[in-house]
N, C-alpha and C positions, 0 to 999 in steps of 0.2 A: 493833256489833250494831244491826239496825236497826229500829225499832218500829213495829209495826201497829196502836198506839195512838190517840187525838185526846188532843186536851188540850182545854178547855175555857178560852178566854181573852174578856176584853172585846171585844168587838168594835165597840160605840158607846157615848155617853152623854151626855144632855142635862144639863150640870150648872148646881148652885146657881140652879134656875126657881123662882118665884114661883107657890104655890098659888092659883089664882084662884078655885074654889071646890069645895065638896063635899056629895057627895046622894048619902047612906048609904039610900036608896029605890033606887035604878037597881039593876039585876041584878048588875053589879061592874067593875071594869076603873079604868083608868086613863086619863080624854077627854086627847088631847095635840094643840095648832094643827096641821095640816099642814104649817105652814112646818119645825114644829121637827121634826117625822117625817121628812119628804124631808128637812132638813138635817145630822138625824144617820145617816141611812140605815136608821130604822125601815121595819118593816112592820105594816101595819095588822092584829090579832089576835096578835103577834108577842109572847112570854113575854119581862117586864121583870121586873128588881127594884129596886124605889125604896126609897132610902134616906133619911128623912125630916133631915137636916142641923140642922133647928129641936130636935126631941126625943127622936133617937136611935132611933125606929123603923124597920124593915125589913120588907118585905115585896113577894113575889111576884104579878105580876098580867096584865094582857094589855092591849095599846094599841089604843085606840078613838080615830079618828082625825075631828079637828074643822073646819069652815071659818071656824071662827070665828079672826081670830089671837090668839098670846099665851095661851089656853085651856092652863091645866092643873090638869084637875076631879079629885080623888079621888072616886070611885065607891064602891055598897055597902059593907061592911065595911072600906073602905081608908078611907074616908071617917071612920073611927073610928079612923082611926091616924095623921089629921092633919088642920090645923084650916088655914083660908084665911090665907093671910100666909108660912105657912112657907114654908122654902125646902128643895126636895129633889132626889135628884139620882137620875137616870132609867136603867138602865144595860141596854143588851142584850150578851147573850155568844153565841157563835156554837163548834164544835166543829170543830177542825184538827190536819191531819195535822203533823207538824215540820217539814215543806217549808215550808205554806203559816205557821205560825207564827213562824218564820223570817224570812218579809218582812212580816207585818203588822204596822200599827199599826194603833189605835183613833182611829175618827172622836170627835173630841169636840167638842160644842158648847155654848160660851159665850153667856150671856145676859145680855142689859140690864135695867133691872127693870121693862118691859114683856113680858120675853117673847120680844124679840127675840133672831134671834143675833147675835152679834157677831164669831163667828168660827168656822167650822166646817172 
């Protein structure tokens, strides 16, 4: 039988980055380097969920994209649910038919403790 369902899977994630800082003042979102956006296959306004790896917070927010490199600011209220130092991990998910989940993998991107990738 054949299903006209999506499934909801990973589709990228910028892991174990380095909070570089946070200003719980800006309207909300989550600032991330450009490098690391184009290298995970983000989009800019694009729904994430960060997973704080330092202190076990989670939460949903949207990618605001930086030219600065290495930049990853927690924003308004995110900015309350994690402190500069930690390390958290970035993840977008994307909705697919069984065909197309079938052959994907998830882009994952490795970092240095600048911020760099290291392997995408």
């Amino acid at each position: 039988m054949e299903s006209n369902m999506l499934t909801k899977v990973l589709a990228c994630k910028i892991h174990r980055a380095t909070v570089t800082a946070a200003n719980a003042e800006y309207e909300g979102s989550i600032t991330i380097s450009k490098e690391l956006v184009d290298s995970a296959g983000m989009k800019p306004y694009q729904s994430v969920l960060v997973a704080d790896v330092t202190n076990g917070a989670r939460f949903e927010t949207y990618v605001i994209v930086s030219d600065e490199p290495g930049q990853i600011v927690l924003n308004g209220a995110a900015a309350r649910l994690g402190s500069v130092g930690d390390k958290v991990i970035v993840m977008a998910f994307a909705y697919m038919s069984d065909e197309e989940y079938n052959t994907h993998r998830p882009r994952v991107v490795l970092v240095d403790a600048k911020n760099r990738p290291v392997r995408a």
